[in-house]
N, C-alpha and C positions, 0 to 999 in steps of 0.2 A: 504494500500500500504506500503511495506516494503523496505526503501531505504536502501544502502550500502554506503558512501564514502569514499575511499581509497585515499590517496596524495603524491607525492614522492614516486616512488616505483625506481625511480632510476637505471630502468632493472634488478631490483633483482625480477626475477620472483621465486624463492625459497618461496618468503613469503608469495605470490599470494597460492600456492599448499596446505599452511597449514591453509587457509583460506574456501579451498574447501567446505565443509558445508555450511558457511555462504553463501556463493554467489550463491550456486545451491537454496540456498529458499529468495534469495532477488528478490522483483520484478523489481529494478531498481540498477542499479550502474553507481555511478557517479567517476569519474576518474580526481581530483584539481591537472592536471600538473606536470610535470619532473617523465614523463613517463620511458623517459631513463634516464642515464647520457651522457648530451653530444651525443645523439645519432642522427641517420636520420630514414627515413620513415620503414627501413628495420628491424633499432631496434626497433619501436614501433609496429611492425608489430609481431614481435615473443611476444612481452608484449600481446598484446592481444589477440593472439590466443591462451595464456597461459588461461586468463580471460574465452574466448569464448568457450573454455570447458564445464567453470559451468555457463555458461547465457551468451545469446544474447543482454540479453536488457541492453546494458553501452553505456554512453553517459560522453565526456571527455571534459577537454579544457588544450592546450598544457600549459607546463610551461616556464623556463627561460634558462632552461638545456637542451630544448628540444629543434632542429633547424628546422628552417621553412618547411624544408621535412612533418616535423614531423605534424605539423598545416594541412598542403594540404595532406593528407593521410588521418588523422580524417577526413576533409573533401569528401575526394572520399568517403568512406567509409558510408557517412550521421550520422555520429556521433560526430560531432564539435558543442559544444556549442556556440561560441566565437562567435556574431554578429549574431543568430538566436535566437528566440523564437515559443519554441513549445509548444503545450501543450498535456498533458497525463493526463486523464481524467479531475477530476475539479481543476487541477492543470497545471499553468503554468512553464516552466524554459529555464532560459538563463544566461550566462556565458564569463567570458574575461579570456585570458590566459597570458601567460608572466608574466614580472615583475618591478617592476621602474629600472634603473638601477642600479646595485650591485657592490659591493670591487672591484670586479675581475669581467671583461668581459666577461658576458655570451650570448648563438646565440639568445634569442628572448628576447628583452627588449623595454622598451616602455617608454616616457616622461607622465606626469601626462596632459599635452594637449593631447598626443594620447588618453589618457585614457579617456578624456574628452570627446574626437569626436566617441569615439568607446559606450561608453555608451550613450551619447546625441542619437546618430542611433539608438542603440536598444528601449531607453525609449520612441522613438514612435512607436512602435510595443508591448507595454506591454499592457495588456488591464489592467481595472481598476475594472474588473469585477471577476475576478481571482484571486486568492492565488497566488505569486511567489514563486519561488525557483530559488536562486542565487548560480553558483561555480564560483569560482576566484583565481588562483591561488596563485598570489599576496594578502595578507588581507589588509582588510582598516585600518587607522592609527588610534592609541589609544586605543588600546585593548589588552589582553592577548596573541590574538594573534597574533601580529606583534613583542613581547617585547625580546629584546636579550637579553642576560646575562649580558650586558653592561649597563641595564636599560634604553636601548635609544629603543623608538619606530620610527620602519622603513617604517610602514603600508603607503598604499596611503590615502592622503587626499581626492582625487578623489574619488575612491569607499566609503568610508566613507558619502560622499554626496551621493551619488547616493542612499545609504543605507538607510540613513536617508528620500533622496523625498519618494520614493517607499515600502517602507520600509514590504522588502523580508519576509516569516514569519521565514526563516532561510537562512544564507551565510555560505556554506562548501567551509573552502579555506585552504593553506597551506603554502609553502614557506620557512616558518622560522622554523626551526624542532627544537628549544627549545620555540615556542610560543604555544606549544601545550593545547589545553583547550577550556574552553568556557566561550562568554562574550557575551554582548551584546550594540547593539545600538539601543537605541528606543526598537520599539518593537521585532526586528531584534536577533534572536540568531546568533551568530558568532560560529563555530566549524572546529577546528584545531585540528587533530588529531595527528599529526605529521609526521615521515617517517613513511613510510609500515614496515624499519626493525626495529619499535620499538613493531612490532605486536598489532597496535592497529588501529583501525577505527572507523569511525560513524555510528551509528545504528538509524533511522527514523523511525517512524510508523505513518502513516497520515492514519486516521478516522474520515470521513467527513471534518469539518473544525477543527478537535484537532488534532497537531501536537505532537509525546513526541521525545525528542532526546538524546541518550544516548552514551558516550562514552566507547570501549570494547576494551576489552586489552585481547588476548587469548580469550578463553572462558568468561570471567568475566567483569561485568561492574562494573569499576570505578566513574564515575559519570553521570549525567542526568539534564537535563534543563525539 
């Protein structure tokens, strides 16, 4: 199985087009939040029928930029990670969107108690029998990927635990567009690829139970867990 995750595309569907390749031979795309900028159901409706061009098969969870339209849309649609667990083939996945609160007031934010009661629901719906796969818009605290230019990490504490009970065999998440990389907790990769317009994403290849994960930038990988 060849996964795709893309993050922040910010309605720039421009970078979506030069991506086309890759996503006509992904068998899964995952979609870590701020779909739009600031947009509603209508702007995340043109993002994806940008996507739905090169595949059907993407599966999302809204971001912090993105407003609650935009959450109940993925959902009509049956492609809202956020409070579901599905599973595709011998793999499980489920997902939280939003983000703790930020500088500046954005439409979908969330307290680390929300986060708390929003994963506590899902974690009894994970079987233990199953590999996960975690996206989160928001990344958990302490890691490359939360870390600003400020040297302050902003990540939740919340998903960090939740990382650690269950411990995902990888969390694609986004948010902070200079925490781009990869880290981990536990046994858990973390991958931050960044905005969509820095032309780079996450590249998965799940065979049986080996996972490899690779960071691409254009055509090129940069690095790999």
């Amino acid at each position: 199985m060849r996964i795709i995750g893309i993050t922040d595309i910010h309605g720039q569907s421009d970078y979506i087009h030069a991506l086309s390749e890759v996503l006509e031979k992904a068998d899964l795309i995952f979609l870590s939040g701020d779909i739009t900028h600031f947009g509603e159901k209508e702007d995340a409706l043109s993002v994806l029928q940008d996507i739905w061009n090169y595949s059907d098969n993407v599966y999302a969870v809204p971001g912090n930029c993105d407003y609650p339209s935009v959450g109940d849309f993925l959902t009509e649609e049956g492609i809202n990670l956020q409070g579901r667990v599905i599973r595709i083939g011998d793999y499980q996945f489920t997902g939280v969107g939003g983000s703790l609160p930020c500088p500046g007031v954005t439409p979908n934010e969330y307290s680390e108690g929300e986060y708390k009661a929003f994963l506590g629901a899902m974690a009894m719906h994970i079987s233990t029998n199953l590999p996960l796969i975690f996206v989160s818009h928001q990344p958990p605290f302490g890691t490359v990927c939360d870390l600003m230019r400020t040297g302050m990490h902003v990540g939740s504490k919340t998903i960090r635990d939740f990382l650690l009970g269950e411990q995902p065999v990888f969390c694609f998440t986004g948010h902070i567009h200079e925490g781009a990389g990869f880290d981990h907790i536990g046994n858990t990769v973390i991958a931050n690829p960044g905005p969509l317009s820095n032309s780079r994403y996450v590249e998965a290849e799940i065979d049986g139970d080996r996972v490899s994960v690779r960071m691409v930038k254009g055509d090129r990988v940069i690095s790999s867990v």
